[in-house]
KESE-684336 format. One record per residue (C-alpha): residue number from 1; residue in one letter; x, y, z. Coordinates in steps of 0.25 Angstrom, whole numbers. Layout:
{tordo = NUM | lomi = A | px = X | py = Y | pz = Z};
...
This chain:
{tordo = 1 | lomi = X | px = 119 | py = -1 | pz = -107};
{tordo = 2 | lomi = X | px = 112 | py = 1 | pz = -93};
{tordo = 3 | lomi = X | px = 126 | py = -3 | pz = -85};
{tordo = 4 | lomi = X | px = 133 | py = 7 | pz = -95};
{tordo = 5 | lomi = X | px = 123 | py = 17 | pz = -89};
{tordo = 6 | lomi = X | px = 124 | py = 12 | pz = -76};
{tordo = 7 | lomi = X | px = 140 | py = 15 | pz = -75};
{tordo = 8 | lomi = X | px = 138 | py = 28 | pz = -79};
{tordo = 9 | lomi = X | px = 130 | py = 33 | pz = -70};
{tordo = 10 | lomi = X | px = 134 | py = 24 | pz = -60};
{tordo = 11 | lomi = X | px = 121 | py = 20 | pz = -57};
{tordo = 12 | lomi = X | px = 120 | py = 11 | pz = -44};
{tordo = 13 | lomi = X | px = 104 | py = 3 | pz = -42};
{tordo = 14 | lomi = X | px = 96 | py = 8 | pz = -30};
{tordo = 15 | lomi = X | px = 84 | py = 2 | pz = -23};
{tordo = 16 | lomi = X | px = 71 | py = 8 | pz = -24};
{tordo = 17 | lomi = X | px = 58 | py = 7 | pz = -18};
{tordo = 18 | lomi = X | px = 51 | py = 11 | pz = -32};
{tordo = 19 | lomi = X | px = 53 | py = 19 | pz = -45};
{tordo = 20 | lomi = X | px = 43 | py = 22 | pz = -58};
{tordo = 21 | lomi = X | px = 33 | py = 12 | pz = -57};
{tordo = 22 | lomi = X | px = 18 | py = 12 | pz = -64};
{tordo = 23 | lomi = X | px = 11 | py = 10 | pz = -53};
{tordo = 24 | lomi = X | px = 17 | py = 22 | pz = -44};
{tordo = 25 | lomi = X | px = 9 | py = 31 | pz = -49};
{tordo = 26 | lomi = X | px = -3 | py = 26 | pz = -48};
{tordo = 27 | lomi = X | px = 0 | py = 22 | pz = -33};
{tordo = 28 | lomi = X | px = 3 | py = 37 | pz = -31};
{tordo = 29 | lomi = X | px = -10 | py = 43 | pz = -36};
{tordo = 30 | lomi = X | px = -18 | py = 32 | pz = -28};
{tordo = 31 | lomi = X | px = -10 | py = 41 | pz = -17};
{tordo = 32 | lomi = X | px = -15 | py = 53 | pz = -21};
{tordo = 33 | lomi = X | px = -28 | py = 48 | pz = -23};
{tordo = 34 | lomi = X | px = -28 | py = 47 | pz = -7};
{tordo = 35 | lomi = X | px = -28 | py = 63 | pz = -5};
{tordo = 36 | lomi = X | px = -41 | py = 67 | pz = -15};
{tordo = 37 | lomi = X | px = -51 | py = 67 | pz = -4};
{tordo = 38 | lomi = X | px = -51 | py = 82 | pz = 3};
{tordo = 39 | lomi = X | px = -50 | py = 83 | pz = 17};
{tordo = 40 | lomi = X | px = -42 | py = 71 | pz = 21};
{tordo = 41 | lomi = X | px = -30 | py = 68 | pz = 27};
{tordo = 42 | lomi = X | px = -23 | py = 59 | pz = 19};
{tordo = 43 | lomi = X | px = -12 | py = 50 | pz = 26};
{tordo = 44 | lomi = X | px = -3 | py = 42 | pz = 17};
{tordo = 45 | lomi = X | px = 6 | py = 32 | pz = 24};
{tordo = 46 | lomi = X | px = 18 | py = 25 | pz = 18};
{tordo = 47 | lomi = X | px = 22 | py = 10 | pz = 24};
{tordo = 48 | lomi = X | px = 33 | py = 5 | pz = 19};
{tordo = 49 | lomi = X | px = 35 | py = -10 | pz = 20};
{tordo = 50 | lomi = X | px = 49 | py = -13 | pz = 24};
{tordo = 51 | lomi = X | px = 60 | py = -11 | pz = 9};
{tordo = 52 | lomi = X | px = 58 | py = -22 | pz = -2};
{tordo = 53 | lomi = X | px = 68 | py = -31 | pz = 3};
{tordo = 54 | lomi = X | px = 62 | py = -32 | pz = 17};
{tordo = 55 | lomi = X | px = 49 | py = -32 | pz = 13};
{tordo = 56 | lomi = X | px = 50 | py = -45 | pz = 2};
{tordo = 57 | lomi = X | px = 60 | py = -52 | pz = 13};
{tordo = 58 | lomi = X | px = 47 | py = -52 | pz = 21};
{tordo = 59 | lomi = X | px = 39 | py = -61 | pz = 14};
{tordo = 60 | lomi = X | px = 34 | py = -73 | pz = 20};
{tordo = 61 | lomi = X | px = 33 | py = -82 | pz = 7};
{tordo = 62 | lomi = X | px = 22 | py = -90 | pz = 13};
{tordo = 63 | lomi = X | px = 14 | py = -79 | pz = 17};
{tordo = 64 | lomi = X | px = 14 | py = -73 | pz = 2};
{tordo = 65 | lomi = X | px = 12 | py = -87 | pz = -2};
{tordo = 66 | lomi = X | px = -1 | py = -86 | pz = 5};
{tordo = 67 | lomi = X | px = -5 | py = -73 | pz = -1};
{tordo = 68 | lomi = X | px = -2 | py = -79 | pz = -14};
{tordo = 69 | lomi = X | px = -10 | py = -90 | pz = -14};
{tordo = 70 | lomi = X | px = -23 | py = -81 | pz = -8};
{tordo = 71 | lomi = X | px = -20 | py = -73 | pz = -21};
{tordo = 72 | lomi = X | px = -23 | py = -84 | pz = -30};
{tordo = 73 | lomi = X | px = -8 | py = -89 | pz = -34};
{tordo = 74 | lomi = X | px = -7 | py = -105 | pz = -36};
{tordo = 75 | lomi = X | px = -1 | py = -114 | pz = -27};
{tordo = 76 | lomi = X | px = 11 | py = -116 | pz = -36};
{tordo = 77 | lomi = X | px = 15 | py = -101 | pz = -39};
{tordo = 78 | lomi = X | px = 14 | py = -100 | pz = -22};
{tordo = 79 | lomi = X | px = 22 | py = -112 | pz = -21};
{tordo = 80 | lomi = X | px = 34 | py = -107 | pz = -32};
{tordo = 81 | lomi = X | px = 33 | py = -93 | pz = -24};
{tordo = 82 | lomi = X | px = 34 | py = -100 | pz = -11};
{tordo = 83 | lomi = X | px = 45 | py = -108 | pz = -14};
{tordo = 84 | lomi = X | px = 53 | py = -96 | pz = -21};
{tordo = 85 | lomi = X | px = 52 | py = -87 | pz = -9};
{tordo = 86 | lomi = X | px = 56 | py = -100 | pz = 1};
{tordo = 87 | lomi = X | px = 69 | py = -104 | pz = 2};
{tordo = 88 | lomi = X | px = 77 | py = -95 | pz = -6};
{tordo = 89 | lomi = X | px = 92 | py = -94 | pz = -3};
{tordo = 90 | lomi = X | px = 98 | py = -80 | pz = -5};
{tordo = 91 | lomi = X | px = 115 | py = -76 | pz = -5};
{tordo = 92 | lomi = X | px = 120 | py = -63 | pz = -5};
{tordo = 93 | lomi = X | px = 131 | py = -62 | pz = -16};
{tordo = 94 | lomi = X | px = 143 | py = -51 | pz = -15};
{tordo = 95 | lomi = X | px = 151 | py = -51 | pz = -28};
{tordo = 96 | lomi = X | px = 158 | py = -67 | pz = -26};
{tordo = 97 | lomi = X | px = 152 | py = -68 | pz = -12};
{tordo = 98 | lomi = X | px = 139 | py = -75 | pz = -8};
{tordo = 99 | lomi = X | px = 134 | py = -74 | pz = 7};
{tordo = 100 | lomi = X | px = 128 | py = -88 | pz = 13};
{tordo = 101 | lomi = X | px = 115 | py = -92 | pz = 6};
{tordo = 102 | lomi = X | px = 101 | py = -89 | pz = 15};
{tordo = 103 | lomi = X | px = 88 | py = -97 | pz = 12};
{tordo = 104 | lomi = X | px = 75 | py = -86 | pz = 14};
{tordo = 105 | lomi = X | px = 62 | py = -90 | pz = 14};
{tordo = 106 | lomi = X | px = 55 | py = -78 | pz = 16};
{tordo = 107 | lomi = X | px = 53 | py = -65 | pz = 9};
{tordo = 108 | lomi = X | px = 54 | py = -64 | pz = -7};
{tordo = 109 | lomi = X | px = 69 | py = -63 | pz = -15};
{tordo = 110 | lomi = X | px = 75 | py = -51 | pz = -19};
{tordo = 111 | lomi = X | px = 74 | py = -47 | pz = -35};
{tordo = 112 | lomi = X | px = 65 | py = -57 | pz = -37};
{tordo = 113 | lomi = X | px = 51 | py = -53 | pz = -47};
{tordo = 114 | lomi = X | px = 41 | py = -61 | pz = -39};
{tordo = 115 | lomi = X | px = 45 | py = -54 | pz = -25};
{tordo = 116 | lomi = X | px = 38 | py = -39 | pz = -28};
{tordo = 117 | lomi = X | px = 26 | py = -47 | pz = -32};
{tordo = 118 | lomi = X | px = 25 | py = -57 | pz = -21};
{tordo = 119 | lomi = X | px = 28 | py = -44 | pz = -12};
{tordo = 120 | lomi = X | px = 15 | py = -38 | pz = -19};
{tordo = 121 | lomi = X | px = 7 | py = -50 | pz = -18};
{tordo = 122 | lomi = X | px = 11 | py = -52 | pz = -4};
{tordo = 123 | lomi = X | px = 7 | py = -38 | pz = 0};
{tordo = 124 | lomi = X | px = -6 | py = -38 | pz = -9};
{tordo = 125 | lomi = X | px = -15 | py = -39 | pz = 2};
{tordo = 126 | lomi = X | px = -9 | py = -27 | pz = 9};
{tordo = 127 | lomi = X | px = -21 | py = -15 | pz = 7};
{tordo = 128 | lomi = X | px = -28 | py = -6 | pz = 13};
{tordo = 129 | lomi = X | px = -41 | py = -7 | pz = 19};
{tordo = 130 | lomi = X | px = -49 | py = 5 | pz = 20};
{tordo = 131 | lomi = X | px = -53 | py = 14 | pz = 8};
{tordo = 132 | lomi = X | px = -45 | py = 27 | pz = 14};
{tordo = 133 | lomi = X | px = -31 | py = 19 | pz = 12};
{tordo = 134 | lomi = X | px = -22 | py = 15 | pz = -1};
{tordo = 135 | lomi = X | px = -11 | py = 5 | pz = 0};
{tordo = 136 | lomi = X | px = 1 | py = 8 | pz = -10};
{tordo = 137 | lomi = X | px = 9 | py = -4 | pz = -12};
{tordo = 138 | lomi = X | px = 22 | py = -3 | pz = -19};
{tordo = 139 | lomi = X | px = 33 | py = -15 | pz = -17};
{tordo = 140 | lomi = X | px = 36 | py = -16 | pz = -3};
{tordo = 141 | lomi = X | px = 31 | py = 0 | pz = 1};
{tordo = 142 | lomi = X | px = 17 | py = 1 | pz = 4};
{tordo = 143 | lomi = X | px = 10 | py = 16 | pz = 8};
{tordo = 144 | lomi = X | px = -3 | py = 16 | pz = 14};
{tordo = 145 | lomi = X | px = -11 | py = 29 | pz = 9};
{tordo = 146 | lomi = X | px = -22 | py = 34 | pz = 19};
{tordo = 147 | lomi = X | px = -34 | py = 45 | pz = 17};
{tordo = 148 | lomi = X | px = -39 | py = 50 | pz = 31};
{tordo = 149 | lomi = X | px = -50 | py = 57 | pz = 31};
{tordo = 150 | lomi = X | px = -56 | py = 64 | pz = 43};
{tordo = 151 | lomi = X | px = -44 | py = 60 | pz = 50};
{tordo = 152 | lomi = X | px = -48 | py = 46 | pz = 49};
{tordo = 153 | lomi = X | px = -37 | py = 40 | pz = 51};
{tordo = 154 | lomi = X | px = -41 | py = 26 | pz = 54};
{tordo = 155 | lomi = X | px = -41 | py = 19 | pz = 41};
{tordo = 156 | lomi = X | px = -27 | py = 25 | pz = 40};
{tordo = 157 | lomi = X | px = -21 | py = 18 | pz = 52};
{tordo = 158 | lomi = X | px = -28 | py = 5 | pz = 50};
{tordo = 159 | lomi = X | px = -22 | py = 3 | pz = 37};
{tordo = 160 | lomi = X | px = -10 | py = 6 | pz = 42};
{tordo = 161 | lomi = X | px = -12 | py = -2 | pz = 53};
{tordo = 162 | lomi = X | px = -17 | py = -13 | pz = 44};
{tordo = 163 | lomi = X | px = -4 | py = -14 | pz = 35};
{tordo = 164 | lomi = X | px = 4 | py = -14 | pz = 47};
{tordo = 165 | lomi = X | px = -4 | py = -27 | pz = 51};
{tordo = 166 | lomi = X | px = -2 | py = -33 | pz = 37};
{tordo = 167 | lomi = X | px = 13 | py = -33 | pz = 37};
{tordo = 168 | lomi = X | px = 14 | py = -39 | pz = 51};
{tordo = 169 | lomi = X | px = 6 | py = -49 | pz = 43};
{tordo = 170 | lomi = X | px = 14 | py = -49 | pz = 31};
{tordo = 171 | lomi = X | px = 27 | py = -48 | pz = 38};
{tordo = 172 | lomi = X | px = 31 | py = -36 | pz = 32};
{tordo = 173 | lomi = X | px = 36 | py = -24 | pz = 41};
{tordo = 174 | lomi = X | px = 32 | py = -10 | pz = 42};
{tordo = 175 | lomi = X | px = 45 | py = -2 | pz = 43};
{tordo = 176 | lomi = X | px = 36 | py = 11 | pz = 51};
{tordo = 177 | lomi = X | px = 52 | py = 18 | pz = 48};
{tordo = 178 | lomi = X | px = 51 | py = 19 | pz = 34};
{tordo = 179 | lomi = X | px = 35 | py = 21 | pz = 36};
{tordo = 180 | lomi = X | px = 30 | py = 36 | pz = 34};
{tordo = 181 | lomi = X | px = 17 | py = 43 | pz = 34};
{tordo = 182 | lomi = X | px = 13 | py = 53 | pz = 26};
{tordo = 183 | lomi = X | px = 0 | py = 62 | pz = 28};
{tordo = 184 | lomi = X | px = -5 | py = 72 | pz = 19};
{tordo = 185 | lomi = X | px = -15 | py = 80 | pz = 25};
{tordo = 186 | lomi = X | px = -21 | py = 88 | pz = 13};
{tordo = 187 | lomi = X | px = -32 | py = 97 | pz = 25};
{tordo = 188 | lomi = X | px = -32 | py = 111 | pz = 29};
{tordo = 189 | lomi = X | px = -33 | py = 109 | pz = 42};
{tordo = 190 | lomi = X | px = -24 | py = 97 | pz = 46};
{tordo = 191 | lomi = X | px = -20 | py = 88 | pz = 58};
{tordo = 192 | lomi = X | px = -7 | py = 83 | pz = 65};
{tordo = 193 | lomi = X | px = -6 | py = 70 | pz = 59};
{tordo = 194 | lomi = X | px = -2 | py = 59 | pz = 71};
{tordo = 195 | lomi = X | px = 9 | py = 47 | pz = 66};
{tordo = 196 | lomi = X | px = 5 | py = 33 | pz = 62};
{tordo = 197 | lomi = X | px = 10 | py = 21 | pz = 70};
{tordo = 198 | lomi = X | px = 14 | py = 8 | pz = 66};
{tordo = 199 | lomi = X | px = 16 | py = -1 | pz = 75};
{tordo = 200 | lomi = X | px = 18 | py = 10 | pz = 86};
{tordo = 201 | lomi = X | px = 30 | py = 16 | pz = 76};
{tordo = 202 | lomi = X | px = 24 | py = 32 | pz = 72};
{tordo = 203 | lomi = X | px = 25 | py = 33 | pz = 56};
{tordo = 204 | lomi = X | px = 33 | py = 44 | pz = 53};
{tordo = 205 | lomi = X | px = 24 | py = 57 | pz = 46};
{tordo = 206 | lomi = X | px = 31 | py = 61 | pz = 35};
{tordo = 207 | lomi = X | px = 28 | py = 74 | pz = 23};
{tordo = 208 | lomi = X | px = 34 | py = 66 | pz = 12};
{tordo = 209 | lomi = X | px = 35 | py = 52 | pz = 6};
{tordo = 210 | lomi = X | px = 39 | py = 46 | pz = -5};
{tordo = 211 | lomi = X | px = 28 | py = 37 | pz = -12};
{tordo = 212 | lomi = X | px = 32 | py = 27 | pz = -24};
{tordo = 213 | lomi = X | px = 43 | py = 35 | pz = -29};
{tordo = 214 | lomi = X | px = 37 | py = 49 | pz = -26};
{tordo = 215 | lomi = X | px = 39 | py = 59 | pz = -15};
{tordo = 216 | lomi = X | px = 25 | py = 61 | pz = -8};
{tordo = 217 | lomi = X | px = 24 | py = 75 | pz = 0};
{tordo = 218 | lomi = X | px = 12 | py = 77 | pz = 11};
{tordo = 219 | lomi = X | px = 6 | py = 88 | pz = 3};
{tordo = 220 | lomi = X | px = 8 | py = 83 | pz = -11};
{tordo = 221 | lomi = X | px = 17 | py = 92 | pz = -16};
{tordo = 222 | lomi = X | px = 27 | py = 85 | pz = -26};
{tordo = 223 | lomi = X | px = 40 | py = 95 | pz = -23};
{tordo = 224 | lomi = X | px = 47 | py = 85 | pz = -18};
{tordo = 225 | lomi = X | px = 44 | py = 74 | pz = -26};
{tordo = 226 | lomi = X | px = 50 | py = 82 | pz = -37};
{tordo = 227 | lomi = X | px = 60 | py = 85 | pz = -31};
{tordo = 228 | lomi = X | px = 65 | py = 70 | pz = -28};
{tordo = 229 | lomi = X | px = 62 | py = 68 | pz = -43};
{tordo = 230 | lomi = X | px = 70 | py = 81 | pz = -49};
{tordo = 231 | lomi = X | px = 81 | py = 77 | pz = -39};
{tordo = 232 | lomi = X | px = 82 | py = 61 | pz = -44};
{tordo = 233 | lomi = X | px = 81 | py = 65 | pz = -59};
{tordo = 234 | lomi = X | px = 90 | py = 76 | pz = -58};
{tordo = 235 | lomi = X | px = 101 | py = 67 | pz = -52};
{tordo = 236 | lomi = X | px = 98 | py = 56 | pz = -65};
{tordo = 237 | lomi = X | px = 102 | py = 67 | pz = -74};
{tordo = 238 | lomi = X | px = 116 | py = 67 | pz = -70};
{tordo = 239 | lomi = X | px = 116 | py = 50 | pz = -77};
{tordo = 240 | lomi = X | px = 108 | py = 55 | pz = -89};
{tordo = 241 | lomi = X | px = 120 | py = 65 | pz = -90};
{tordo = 242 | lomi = X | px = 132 | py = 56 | pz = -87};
{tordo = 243 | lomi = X | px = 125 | py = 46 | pz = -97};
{tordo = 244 | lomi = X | px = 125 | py = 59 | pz = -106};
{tordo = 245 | lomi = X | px = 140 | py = 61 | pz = -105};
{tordo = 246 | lomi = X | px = 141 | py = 46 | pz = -108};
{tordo = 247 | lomi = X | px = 138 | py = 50 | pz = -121};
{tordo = 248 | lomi = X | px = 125 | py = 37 | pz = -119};
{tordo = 249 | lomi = X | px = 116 | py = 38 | pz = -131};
{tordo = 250 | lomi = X | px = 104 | py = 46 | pz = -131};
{tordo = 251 | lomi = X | px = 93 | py = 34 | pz = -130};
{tordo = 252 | lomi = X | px = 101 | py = 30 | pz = -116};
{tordo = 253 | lomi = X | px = 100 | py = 44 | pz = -109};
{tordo = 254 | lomi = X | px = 85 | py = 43 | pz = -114};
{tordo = 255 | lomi = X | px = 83 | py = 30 | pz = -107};
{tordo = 256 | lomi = X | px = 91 | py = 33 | pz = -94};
{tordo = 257 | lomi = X | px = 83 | py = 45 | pz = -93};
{tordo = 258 | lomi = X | px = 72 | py = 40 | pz = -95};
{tordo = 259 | lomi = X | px = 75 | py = 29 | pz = -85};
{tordo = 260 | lomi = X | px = 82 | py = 37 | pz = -75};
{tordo = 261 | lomi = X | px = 75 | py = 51 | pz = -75};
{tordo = 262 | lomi = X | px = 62 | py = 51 | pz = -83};
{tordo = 263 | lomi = X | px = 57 | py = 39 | pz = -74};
{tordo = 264 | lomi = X | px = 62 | py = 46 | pz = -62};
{tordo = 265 | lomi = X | px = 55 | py = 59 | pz = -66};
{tordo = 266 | lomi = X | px = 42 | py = 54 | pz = -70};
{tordo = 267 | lomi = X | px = 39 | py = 43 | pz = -59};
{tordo = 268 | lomi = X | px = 26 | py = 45 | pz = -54};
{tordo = 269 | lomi = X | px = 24 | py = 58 | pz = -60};
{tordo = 270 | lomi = X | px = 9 | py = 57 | pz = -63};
{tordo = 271 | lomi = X | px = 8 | py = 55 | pz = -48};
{tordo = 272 | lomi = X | px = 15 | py = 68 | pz = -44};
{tordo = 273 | lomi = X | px = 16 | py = 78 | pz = -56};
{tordo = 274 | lomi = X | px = 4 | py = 85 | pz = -54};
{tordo = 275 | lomi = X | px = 10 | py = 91 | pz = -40};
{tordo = 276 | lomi = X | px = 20 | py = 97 | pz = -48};
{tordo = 277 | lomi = X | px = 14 | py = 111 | pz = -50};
{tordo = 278 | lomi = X | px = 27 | py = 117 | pz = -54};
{tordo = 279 | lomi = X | px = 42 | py = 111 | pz = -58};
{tordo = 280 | lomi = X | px = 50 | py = 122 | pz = -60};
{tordo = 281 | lomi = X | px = 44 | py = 131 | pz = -71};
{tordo = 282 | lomi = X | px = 51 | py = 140 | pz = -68};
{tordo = 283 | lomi = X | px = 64 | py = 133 | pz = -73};
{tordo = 284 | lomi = X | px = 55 | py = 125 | pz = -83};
{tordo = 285 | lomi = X | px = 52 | py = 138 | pz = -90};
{tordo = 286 | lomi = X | px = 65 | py = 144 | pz = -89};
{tordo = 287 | lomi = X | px = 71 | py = 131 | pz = -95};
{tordo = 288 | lomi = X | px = 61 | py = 129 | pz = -106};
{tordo = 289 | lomi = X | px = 63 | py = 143 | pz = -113};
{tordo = 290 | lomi = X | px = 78 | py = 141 | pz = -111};
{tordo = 291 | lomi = X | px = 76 | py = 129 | pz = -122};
{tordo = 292 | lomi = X | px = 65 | py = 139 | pz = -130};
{tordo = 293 | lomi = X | px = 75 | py = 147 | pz = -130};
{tordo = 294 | lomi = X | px = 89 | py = 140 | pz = -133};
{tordo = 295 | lomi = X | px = 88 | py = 131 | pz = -150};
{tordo = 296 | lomi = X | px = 98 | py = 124 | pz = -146};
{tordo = 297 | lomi = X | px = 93 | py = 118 | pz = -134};
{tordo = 298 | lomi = X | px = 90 | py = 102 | pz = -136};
{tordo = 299 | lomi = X | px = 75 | py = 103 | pz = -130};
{tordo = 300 | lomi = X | px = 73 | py = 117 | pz = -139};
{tordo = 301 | lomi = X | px = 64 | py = 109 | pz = -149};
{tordo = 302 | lomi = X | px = 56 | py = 103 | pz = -138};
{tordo = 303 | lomi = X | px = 50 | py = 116 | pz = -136};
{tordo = 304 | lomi = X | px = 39 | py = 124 | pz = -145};
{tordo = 305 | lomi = X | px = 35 | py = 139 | pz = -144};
{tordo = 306 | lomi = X | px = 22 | py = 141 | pz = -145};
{tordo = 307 | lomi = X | px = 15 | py = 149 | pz = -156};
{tordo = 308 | lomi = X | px = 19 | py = 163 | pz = -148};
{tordo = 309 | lomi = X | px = 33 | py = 158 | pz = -147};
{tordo = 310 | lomi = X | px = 32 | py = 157 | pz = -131};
C-alpha cells in the first residue's frame, strides 16, 4: 500500500537532521527557560558537530570502548562492541556492480541501531560546566545556550572554549562554517555585541536559527516559524489531493494526512504557539461564517450557534 502511495506522489526519501520527536519540546522550553531572568543579555550559540555521517566515521572504537567500560558495561559486551566496530569490510553496490571491498576499523557502520547510541554514550560526558550555561544534545548537532548577565561574559566563552578542547579530545571537528551565534538581547538600552572565535575563525552573528525543527528569531517572534510551517503543509495538500483523485479510500487520506500534514503542523507546537497572538482572524472569521452560512457545506454541522443565534 505505502509503495501504491509512494508512485503517486512520486514521493522521492530525503535526509533530515530531525522531524517530530518527544523530547524536542521539552529541549525547546529548557531554551526558553534561559531568557526569564530580567535584565540580562542572553547569548544562545549553536555548534554543530560535523553531519551524522562524519561525525560516526570518527569514532575511535577503542576510545568508546574506554568510556564504556568507566560507564559500568562488562568486559564481554565491550569486547562484542569492540570486535563489531574493528575490521569491518564495506562495498559499494550499483545495481549489478560492486566497488572493491575496503576493511575500516574505525568510526561506527552506517543503518546500524547500536551506532545513534554508541554515539550518545561516547558524547555522554560532554556538559557544561558552569550554572549560567545548557548543553542540548540532539544526534550529532549540539547548541550551547548561555545567560550573560552584567555583560559577563566569561562563563560563556570558556564553555565554548571548553567544548572546543573536548572535541580535539574526542577527535571530533568543529566545522566554525556551519557554526552560528545567535544573541537575544531582551535590554532597553543595548550594546554592539563583538563575534565569537573559535580557533581564531569569527562565528558568524546571525537574527535567525533554526533549532530542532523550529525557526528561532532573536526577539522571539514566531512569524517566520509559521510561515515555514504554513508553506511546508500547504505543499503536502497537493499529495493529499492527488491521492483524492485517485479515488484512495477515506481511512488512507486520514492516515497520510495525519502522517504527512498533522505531524508536520503540530511539531513542537507547545513550544511556540503561545507567540502566535493572531493567525489570520480576519480570514478565520470570514471563513467560519461562510460554513454558518452555507447547509450544504461538509464542516456545516461542526458548527453550533449559540443561544442568540450569533
Amino acid at each position: 500500500m505505502w509503495q501504491g502511495i509512494q508512485a503517486i506522489t512520486n514521493y522521492k526519501t530525503t535526509l533530515s537532521a530531525c522531524d517530530s520527536d518527544t523530547s524536542l519540546t521539552d529541549e525547546l522550553n529548557d531554551f526558553y527557560a534561559q531568557f526569564k531572568a530580567q535584565n540580562n543579555i542572553a547569548a544562545r550559540k549553536t555548534i554543530p558537530i560535523p553531519m551524522t555521517s562524519s561525525a560516526f566515521n570518527t569514532i575511535i572504537p577503542q576510545h568508546l570502548i574506554d568510556k564504556l567500560s568507566l560507564l559500568g558495561l562488562n568486559t564481554s559486551l565491550c569486547n562484542w562492541i569492540l570486535d563489531i566496530l574493528t575490521g569491518r569490510p564495506q562495498s559499494v553496490r550499483i545495481g549489478n556492480s560492486f566497488s572493491s571491498t575496503t576493511t575500516l576499523s574505525t568510526g561506527a557502520p552506517q543503518g546500524c541501531v547500536l551506532s545513534p547510541l554508541l554515539f550518545t554514550l561516547l558524547t555522554h560526558d560532554c556538559t557544561a560546566m558552569h550554572s549560567l550555561n545548557h548543553i542540548i544534545k540532539y544526534a550529532d548537532d549540539t547548541t550551547v545556550v548561555g545567560l550573560i548577565s552584567k555583560n559577563d561574559k566569561s562563563a560563556y566563552r570558556e564553555e565554548v572554549q571548553r567544548l572546543t578542547a573536548w572535541c580535539k579530545a574526542n577527535s571530533l571537528s568543529l566545522n566554525v562554517d556551519k557554526t552560528k551565534e545567535m544573541v537575544v538581547d531582551i535590554r532597553r538600552a543595548q550594546s554592539d555585541h563583538y563575534p565569537l572565535f573559535i580557533d581564531g575563525s569569527p562565528v558568524e552573528i546571525v537574527k535567525s536559527t533554526k533549532f530542532l525543527g523550529v525557526h528561532l528569531v532573536e526577539n522571539f517572534t514566531c512569524s517566520l516559524n509559521t510561515t515555514s510551517i504554513s508553506k511546508k503543509g500547504q505543499q503536502r495538500l497537493y499529495f493529499l489531493r492527488t491521492l483524492r483523485k485517485a479515488y484512495l479510500p477515506p481511512p488512507i487520506l486520514t492516515m497520510f494526512y495525519r502522517g504527512t500534514i498533522e505531524s508536520v503542523l503540530s511539531s513542537c507546537i507547545t513550544a511556540w504557539f503561545w507567540n502566535c497572538t493572531h493567525m489570520y482572524p480576519t480570514c478565520c472569521i470570514l471563513k467560519a461564517n461562510s460554513i454558518v452560512d452555507g447547509p450544504t457545506h461538509p464542516s456545516h454541522t461542526l458548527f453550533t450557534l449559540l443561544p442568540s443565534e450569533k
